[in-house]
C-alpha positions as CSV (number, residue, x, y, z in Angstrom):
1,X,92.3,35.7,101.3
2,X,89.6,38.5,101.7
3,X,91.0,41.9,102.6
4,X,89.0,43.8,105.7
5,X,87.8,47.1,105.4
6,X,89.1,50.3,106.4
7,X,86.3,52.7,107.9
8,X,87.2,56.1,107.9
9,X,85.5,57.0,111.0
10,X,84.7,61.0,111.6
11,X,84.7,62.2,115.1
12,X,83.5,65.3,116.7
13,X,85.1,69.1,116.6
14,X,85.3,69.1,120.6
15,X,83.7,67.9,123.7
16,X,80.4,66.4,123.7
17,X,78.1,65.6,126.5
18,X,78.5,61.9,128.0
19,X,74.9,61.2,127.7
20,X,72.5,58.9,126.0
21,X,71.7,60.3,122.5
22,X,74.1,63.4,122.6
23,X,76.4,61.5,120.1
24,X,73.7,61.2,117.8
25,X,73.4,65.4,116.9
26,X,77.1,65.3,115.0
27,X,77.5,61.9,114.1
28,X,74.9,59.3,112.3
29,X,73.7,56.1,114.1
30,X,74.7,53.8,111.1
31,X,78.5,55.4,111.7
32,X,78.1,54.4,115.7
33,X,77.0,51.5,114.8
34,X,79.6,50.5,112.4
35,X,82.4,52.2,115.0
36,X,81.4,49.8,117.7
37,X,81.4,46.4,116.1
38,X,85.1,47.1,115.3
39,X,88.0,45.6,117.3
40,X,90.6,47.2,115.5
41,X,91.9,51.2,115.1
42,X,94.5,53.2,114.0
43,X,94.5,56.7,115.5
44,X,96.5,59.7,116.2
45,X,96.7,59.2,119.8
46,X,95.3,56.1,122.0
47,X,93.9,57.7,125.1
48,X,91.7,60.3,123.2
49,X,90.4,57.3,121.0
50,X,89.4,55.1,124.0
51,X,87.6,58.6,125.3
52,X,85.5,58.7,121.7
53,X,84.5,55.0,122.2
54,X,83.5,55.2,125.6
55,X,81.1,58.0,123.8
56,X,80.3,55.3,120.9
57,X,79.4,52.7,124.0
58,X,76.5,54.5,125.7
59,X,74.1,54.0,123.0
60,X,76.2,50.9,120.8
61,X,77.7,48.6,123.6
62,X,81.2,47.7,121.5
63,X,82.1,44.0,120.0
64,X,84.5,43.5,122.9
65,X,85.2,45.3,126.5
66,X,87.6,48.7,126.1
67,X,90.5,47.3,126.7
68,X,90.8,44.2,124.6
69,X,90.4,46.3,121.8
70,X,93.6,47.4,119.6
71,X,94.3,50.9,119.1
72,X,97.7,51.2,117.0
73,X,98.9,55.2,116.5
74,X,100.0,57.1,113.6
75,X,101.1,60.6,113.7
76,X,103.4,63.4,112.6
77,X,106.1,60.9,114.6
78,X,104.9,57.2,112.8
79,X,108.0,56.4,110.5
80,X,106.7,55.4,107.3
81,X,108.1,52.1,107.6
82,X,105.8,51.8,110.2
83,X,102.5,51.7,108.0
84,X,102.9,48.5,107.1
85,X,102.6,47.4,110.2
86,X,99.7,48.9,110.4
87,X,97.6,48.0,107.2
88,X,99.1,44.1,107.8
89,X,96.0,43.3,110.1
90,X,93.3,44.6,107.1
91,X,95.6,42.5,105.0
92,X,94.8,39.2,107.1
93,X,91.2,40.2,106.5
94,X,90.4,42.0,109.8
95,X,88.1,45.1,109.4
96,X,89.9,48.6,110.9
97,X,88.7,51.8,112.0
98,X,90.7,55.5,111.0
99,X,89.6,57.9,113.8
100,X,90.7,61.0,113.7
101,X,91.1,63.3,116.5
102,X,88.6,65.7,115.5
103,X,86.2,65.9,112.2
104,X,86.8,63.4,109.2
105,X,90.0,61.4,109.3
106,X,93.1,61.9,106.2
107,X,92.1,65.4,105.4
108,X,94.8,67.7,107.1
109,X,95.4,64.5,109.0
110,X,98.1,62.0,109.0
111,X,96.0,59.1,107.8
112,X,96.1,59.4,104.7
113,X,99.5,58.2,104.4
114,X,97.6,54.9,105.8
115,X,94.6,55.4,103.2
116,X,96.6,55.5,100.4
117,X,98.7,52.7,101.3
118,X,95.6,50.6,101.0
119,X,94.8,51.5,97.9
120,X,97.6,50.7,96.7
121,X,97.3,46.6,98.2
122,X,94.1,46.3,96.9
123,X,92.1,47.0,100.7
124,X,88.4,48.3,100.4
125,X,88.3,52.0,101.9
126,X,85.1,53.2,103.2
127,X,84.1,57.0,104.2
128,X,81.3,57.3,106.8
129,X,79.4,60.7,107.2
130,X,80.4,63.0,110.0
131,X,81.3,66.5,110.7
132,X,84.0,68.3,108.2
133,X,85.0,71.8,109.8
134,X,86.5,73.3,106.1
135,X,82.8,72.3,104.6
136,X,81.0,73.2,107.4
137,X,82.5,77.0,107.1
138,X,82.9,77.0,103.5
139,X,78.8,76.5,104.3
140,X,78.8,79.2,106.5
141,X,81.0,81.5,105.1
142,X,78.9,83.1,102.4
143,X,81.9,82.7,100.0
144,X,82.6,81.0,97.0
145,X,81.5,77.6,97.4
146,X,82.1,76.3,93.6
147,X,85.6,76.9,93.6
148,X,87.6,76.5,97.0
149,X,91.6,75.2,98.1
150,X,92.5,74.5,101.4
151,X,95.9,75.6,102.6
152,X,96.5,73.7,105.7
153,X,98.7,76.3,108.2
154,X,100.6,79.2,107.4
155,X,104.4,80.2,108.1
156,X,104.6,81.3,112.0
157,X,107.3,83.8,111.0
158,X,105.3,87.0,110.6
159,X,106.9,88.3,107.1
160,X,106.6,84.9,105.4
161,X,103.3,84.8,106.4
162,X,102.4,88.0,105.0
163,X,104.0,86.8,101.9
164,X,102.2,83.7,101.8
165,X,98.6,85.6,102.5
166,X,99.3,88.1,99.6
167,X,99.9,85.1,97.5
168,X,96.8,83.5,98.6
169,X,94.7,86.6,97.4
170,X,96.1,86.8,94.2
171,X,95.1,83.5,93.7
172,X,91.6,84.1,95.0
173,X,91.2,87.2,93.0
174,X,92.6,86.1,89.8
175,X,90.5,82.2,90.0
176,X,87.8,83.6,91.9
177,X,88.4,80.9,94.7
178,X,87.9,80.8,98.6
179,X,91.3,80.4,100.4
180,X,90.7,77.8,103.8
181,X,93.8,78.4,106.5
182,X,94.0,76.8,110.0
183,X,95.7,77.9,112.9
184,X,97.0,76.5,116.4
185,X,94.3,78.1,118.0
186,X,96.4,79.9,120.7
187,X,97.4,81.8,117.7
188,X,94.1,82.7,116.2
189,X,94.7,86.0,117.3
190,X,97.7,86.7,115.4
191,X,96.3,85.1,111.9
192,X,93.4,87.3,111.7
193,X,95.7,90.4,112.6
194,X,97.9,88.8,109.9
195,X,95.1,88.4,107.4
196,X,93.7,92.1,108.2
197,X,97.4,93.9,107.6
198,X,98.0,91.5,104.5
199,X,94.7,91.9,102.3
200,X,93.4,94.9,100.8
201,X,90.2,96.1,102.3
202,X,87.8,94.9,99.8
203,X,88.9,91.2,100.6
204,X,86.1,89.4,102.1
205,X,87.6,87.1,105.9
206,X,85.3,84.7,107.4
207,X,86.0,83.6,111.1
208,X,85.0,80.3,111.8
209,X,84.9,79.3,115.3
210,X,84.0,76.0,117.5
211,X,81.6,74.6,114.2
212,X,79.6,72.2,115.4
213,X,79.5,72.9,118.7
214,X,77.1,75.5,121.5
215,X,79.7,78.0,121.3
216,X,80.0,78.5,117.1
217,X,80.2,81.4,115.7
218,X,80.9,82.3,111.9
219,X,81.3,85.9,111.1
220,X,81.9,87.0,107.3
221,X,82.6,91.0,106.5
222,X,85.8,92.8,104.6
223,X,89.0,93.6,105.9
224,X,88.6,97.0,106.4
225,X,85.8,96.1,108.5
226,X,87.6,93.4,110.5
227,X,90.2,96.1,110.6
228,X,87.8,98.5,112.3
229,X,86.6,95.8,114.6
230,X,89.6,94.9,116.1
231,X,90.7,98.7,116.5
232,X,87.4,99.0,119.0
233,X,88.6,96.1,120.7
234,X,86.0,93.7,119.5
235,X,87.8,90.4,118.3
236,X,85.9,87.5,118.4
237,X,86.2,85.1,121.2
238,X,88.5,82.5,119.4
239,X,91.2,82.3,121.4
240,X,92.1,78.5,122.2
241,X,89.5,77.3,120.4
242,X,89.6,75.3,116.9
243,X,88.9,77.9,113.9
244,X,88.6,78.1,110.4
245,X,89.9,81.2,108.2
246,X,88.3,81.8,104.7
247,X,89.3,84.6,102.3
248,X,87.8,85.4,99.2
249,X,89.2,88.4,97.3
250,X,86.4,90.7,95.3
């Protein structure tokens, strides 16, 4: 028997306007198009998936009404026994969707636990094009885009995350590489205090804020200048909203 496919389906980086066409500025019509013939996803959480193909229905009308189609979860609390389960209906030769909550799905996402599975039983895996926040501000940032590591999030106790930053510019200094960190954005704040105390002032911080969206804003400049900034009481308005940290080390 045929396998089905698994799309990897990119959503947005944060609200979009419910309105004919609006879709169409982050994410291509082919991937809409693709997205709504499906009957069958596996996504982090259910109710914010329905919400992204209510979006996908105003300009593609889906293969079947809302709520006859499957939507199966898999997050930081699927067991991996579980992801068998999952992958069975590709296995049967039904197509599936990965959606991830925000930006492209199984990068700093649990679905690639699912992706690799497939692989590994043969099922065809296809990418579609959408927004990636790390490219996006590795784009943006000014820095090093030939050689770049993404480091996921930091430690939330304050010395091992010092530790870990120091580490981080080592690297960059000795590899010449851009270091990519993410944050729970209620603690934005605290990383880019973090990353000013940590990093000698020569040591190049981009902020990336909200990519994507009305409200983005992407400021590069040193540390001793981040250092000055935030001393005048000029931090960037990022609090609560998804960023993106680059260093690069000079």
């Amino acid at each position: 028997m045929t396998t089905g496919t698994l799309f990897l389906i990119p959503n947005t980086l944060g609200p979009t306007e419910a309105a004919p066409g609006a879709l169409s500025a982050v994410l291509p019509t082919q991937v809409q198009a693709v997205t709504a013939r499906l009957d069958y996803f596996v996504a982090e959480n259910a109710k914010t998936a329905r919400a992204f193909l209510k979006l996908i229905a105003i300009d593609h009308p889906l293969a079947r009404p809302l709520q006859e189609i499957d939507i199966a979860e898999l997050n930081v609390n699927t067991p991996p026994a579980a992801l068998a389960g999952l992958l069975a209906p590709l296995l049967a030769g039904r197509d599936a969707g990965l959606v991830s909550e925000a930006g492209v799905p199984a990068v700093a996402d649990p679905g690639a636990d699912l992706v690799r599975l497939a692989h590994q039983h043969g099922v065809t895996v296809r990418p579609l094009v959408g927004p990636s926040s790390l490219l996006l501000a590795v784009m943006a940032s000014g820095l090093n885009g030939q050689s770049f590591a993404f480091n996921g999030y930091l430690p939330t106790d304050a010395a091992l995350r010092a530790k870990r930053i120091r580490e981080l510019e080592l690297r960059s200094r000795a590899e010449k590489q851009t270091q990519l960190l993410i944050e729970t954005p209620y603690r934005n704040g605290a990383m880019l205090d973090a990353l000013v105390l940590a990093c000698q002032g020569t040591t190049l911080i981009c902020v990336a804020t909200d990519l994507s969206l009305a409200s983005e804003r992407v400021q590069t400049m040193s540390a001793s200048a981040w250092k000055a900034r935030l001393a005048a009481g000029k931090a960037p308005d990022f609090h609560k909203k998804p960023t993106v940290f680059l260093l690069l080390a000079q």
